[in-house]
N, C-alpha and C positions, 0 to 999 in steps of 0.2 A: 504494500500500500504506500510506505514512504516512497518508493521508488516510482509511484507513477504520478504523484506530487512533486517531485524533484525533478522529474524530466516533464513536466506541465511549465511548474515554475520555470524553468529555465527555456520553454522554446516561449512560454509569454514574454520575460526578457529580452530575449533575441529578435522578437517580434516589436516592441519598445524601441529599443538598441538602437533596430533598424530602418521604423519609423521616424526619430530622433535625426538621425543621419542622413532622411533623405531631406526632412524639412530644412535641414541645415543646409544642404549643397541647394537646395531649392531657392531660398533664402538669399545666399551667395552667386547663384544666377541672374537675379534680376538686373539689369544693365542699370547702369549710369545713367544722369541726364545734366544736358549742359541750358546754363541761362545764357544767351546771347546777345549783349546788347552793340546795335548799331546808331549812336546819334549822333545827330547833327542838333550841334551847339550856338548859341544865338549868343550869351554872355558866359564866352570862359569863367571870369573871373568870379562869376556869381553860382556857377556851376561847381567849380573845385572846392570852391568855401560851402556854400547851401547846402550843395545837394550831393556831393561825391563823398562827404564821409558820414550823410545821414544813411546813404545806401549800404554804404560798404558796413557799417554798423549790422543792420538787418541779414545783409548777406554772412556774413561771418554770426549773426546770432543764430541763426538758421542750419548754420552747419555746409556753407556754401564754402568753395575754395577756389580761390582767385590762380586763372589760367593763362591769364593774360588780361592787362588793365590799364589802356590807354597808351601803349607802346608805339611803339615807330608803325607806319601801318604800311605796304606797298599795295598799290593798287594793280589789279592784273585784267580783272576785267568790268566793264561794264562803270558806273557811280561809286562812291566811295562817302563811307560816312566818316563825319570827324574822330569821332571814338569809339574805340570795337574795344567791348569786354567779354571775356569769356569765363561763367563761372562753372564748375565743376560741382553734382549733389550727386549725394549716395545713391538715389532714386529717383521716379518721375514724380511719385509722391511727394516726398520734400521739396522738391523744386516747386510743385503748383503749388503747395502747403507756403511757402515763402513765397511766391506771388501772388498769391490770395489773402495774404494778414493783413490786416487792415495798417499796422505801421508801413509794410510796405507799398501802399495803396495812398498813405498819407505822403510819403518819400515822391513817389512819382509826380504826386500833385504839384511839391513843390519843386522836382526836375523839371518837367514841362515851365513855368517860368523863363529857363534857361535854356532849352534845347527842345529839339523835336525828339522825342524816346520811341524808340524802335525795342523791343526788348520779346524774345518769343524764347521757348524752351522747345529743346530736343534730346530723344532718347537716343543715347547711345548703342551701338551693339553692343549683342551679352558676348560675354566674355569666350 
């Protein structure tokens, strides 16, 4: 009788284990999602002070991770906007989660002031 409780419990275990394991690599699948923003700026100077480190704030509260952020930019084809950011989130959820909070809803309000905001998010490929 112990013995067919003992190899009960253990394939329940195994069964556990393995479920465990797969939600984990499942988990670990979901790809990445990038925030992109493309704008064109009407007052720099009211832009870098106002409204570039009310963003960057949210974005780093967020759990966002800066990929590039107003660098030298080359143009290769087509229009070009004055500042390309690329932020980097865990997931597509986080991302729309931080573009949906209302501080960052309140941030844009006050970029628009300063620039035209181009900002869209994309999923990355899974891994």
């Amino acid at each position: 009788m112990k013995a067919k409780y003992s190899v009960a419990l253990s394939a329940l275990a195994g069964v556990a284990l393995g479920a465990a394991s797969i939600e984990l690599l499942h988990a670990q699948a979901k790809p990445i999602a990038y925030a992109i923003a493309g704008d064109i700026i009407n007052d720099e100077a009211g832009y870098a002070k106002n409204f570039a480190p009310l963003i960057a704030k949210e974005i780093q509260t967020a759990g966002g991770k800066f990929l590039a952020r107003g660098g030298r930019t080359i143009p290769v084809h087509g229009g070009m906007p004055l500042r390309v950011v690329i932020v980097q989130f865990d997931t597509l959820d986080k991302a729309q989660a931080w573009a949906n909070a209302p501080s960052t809803k309140a941030a844009f309000a006050i970029g628009e002031k300063y620039a035209r905001l181009h900002e869209f998010i994309v999923e990355g490929l899974p891994d």
